[in-house]
ChimeraX commands (.cxc) that place a marker at each C-alpha (Angstrom):
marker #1 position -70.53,33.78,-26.78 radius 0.5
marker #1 position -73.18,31.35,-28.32 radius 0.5
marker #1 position -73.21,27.43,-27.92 radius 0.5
marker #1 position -72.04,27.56,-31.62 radius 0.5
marker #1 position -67.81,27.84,-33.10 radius 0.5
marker #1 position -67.70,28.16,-36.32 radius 0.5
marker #1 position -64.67,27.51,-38.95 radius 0.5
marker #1 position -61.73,30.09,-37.36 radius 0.5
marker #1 position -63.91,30.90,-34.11 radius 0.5
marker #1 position -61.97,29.01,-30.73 radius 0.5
marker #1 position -61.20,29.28,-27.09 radius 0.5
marker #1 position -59.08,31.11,-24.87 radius 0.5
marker #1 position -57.67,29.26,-21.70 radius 0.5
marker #1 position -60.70,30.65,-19.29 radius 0.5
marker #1 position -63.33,31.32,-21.93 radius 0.5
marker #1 position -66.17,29.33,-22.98 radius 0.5
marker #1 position -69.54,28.32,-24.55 radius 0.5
marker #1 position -72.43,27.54,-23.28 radius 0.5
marker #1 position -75.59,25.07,-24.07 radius 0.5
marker #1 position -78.73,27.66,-25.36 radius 0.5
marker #1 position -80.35,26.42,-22.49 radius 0.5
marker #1 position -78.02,27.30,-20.01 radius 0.5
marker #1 position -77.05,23.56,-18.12 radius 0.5
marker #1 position -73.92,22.69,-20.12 radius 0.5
marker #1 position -70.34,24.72,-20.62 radius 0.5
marker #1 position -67.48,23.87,-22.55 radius 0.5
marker #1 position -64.58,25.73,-20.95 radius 0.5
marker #1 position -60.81,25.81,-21.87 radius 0.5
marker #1 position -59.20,25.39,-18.68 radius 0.5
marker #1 position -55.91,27.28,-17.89 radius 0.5
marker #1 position -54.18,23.40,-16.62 radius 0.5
marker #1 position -54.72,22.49,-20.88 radius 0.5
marker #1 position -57.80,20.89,-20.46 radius 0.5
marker #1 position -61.05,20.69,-22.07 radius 0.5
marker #1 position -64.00,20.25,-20.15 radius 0.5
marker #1 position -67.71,20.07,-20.66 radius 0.5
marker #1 position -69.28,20.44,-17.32 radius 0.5
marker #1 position -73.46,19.70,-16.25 radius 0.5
marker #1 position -73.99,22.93,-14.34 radius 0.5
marker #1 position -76.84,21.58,-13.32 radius 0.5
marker #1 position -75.77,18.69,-11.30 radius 0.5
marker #1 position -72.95,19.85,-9.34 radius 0.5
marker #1 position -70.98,21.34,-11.92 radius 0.5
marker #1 position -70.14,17.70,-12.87 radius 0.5
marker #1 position -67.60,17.18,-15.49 radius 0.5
marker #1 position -69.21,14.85,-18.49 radius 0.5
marker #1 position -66.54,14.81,-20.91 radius 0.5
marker #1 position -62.70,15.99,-21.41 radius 0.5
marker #1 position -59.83,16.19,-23.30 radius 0.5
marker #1 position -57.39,14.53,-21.12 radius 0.5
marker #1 position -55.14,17.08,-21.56 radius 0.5
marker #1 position -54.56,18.94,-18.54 radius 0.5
marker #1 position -50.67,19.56,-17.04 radius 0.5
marker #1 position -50.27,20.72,-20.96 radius 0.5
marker #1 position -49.35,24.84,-21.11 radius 0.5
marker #1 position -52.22,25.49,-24.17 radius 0.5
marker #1 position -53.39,28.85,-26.24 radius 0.5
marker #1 position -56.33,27.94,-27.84 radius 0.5
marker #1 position -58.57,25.79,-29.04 radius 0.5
marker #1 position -59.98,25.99,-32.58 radius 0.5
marker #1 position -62.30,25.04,-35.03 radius 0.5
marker #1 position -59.99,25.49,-38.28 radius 0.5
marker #1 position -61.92,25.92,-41.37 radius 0.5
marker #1 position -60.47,22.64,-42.78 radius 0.5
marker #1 position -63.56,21.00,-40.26 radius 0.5
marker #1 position -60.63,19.82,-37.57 radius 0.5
marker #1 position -61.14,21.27,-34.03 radius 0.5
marker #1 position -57.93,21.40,-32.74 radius 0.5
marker #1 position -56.29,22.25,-29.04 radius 0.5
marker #1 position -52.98,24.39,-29.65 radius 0.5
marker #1 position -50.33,23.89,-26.90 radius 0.5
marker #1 position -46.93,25.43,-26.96 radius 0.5
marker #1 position -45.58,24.86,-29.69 radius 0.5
marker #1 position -47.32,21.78,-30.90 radius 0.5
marker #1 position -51.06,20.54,-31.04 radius 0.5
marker #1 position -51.81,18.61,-28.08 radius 0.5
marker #1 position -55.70,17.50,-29.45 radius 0.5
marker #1 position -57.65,17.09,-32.07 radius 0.5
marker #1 position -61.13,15.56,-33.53 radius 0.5
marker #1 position -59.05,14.10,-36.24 radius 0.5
marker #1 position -61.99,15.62,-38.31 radius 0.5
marker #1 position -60.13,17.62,-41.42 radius 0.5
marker #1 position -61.24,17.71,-44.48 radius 0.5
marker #1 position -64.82,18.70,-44.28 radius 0.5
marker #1 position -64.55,22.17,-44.64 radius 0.5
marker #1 position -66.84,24.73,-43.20 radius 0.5
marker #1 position -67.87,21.59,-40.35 radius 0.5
marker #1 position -68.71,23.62,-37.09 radius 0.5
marker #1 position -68.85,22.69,-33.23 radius 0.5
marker #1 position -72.35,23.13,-31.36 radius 0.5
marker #1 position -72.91,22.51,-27.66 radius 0.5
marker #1 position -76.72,21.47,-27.68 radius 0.5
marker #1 position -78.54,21.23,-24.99 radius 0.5
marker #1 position -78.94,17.70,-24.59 radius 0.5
marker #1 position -75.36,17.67,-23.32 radius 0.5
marker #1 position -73.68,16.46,-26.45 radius 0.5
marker #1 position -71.01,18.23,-28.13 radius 0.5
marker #1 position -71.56,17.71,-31.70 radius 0.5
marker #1 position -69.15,19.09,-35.24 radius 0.5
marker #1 position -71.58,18.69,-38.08 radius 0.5
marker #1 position -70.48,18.96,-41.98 radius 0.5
marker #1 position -73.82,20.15,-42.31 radius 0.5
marker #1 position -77.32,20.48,-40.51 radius 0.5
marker #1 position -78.03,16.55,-39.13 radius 0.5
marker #1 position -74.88,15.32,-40.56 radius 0.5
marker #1 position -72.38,15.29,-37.43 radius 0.5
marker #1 position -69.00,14.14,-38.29 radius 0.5
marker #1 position -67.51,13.99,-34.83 radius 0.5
marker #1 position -69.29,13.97,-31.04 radius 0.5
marker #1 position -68.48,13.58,-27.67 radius 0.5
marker #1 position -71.34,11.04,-26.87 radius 0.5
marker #1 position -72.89,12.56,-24.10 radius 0.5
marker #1 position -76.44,13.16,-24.58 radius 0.5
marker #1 position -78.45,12.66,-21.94 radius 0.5
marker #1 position -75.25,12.57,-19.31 radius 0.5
marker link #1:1,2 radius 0.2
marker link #1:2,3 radius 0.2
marker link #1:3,4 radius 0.2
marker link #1:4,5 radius 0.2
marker link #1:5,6 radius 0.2
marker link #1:6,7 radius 0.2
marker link #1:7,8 radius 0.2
marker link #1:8,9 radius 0.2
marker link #1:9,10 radius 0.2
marker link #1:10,11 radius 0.2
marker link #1:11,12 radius 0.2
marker link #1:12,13 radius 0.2
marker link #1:13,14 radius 0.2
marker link #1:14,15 radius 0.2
marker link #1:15,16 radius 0.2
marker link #1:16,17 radius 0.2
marker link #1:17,18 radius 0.2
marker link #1:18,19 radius 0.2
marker link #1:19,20 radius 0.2
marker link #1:20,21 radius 0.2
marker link #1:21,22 radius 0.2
marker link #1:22,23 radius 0.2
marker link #1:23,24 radius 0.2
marker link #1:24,25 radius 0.2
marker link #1:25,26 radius 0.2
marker link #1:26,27 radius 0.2
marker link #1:27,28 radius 0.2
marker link #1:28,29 radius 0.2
marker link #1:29,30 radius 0.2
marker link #1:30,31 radius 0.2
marker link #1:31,32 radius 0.2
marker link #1:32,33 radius 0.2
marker link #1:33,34 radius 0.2
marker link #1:34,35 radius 0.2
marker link #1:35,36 radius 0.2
marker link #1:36,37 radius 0.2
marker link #1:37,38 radius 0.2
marker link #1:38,39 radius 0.2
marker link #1:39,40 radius 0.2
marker link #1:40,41 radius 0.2
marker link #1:41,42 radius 0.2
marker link #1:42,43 radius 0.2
marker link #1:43,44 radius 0.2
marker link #1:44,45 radius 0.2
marker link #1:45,46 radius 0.2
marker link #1:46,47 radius 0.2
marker link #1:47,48 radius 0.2
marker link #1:48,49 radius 0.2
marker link #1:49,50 radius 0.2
marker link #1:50,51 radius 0.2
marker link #1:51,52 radius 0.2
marker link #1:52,53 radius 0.2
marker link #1:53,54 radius 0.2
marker link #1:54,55 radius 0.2
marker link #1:55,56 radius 0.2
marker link #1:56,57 radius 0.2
marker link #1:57,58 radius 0.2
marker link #1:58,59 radius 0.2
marker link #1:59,60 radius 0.2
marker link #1:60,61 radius 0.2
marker link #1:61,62 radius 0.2
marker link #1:62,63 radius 0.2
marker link #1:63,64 radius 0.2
marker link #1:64,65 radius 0.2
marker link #1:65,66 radius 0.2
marker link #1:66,67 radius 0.2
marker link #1:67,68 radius 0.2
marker link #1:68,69 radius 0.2
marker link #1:69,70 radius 0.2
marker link #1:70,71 radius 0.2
marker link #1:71,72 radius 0.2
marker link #1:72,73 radius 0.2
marker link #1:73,74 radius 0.2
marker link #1:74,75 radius 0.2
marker link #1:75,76 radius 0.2
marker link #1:76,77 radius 0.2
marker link #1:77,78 radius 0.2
marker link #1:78,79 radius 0.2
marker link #1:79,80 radius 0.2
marker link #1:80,81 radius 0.2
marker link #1:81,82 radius 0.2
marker link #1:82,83 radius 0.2
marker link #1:83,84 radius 0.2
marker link #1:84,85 radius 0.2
marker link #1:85,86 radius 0.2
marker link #1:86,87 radius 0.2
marker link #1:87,88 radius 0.2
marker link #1:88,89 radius 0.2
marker link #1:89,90 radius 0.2
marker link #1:90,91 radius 0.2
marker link #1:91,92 radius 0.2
marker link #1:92,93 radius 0.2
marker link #1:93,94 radius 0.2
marker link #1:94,95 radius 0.2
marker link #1:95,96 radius 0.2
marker link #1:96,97 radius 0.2
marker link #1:97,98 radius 0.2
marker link #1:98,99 radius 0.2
marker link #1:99,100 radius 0.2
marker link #1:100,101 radius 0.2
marker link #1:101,102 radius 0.2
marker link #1:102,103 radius 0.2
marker link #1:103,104 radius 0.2
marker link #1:104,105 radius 0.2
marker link #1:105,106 radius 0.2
marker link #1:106,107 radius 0.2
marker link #1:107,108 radius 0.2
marker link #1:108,109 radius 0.2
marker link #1:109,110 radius 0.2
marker link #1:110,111 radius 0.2
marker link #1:111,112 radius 0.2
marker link #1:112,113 radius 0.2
marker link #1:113,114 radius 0.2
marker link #1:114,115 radius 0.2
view
């Protein structure tokens, strides 16, 4: 899979995406969290849902421009970023995991560049 969801594309518990250059993964864990992890250092994790403990099926970027973590049966997280339709998630490889409306105009990130 590419460093790129876009609107309907998600996550699996166990799947992922990775940063083009290789250092960062965003990986639906099977405890209900979300975790980007620096592969580089350790396999550190920079940034996280806070969800884990909750039983979860997927996680996905709806084409409304929400990206959303689906637990059983409610939704357990989300970017609170709907209405911006088409908006997709990237993970770059400066760390940061950004959902843009467009190219350059990011509507929702999880502030860690440069972690």
């Amino acid at each position: 899979m590419s460093n790129v969801l876009l609107p309907g594309q998600g996550l699996t518990p166990g799947n992922s995406i990775t940063s083009p250059g290789g250092r960062y993964e965003l990986i639906l864990q099977s405890d209900g969290n979300l975790v980007l992890y620096d592969r580089w250092e350790a396999h550190r994790a920079i940034w996280a849902s806070n969800t884990a403990g909750h039983p979860v099926s997927s996680a996905i970027m709806q084409t409304d421009g929400n990206f959303v973590i689906y637990g059983f049966p409610n939704t357990i997280w989300a970017s609170n970023t709907a209405g911006d339709y088409n908006a997709f998630l990237v993970l770059q490889d400066d760390g940061n995991l950004v959902i843009y409306r467009r190219i350059e105009q990011p509507l929702w990130a999880s502030g860690t560049a440069g972690q």
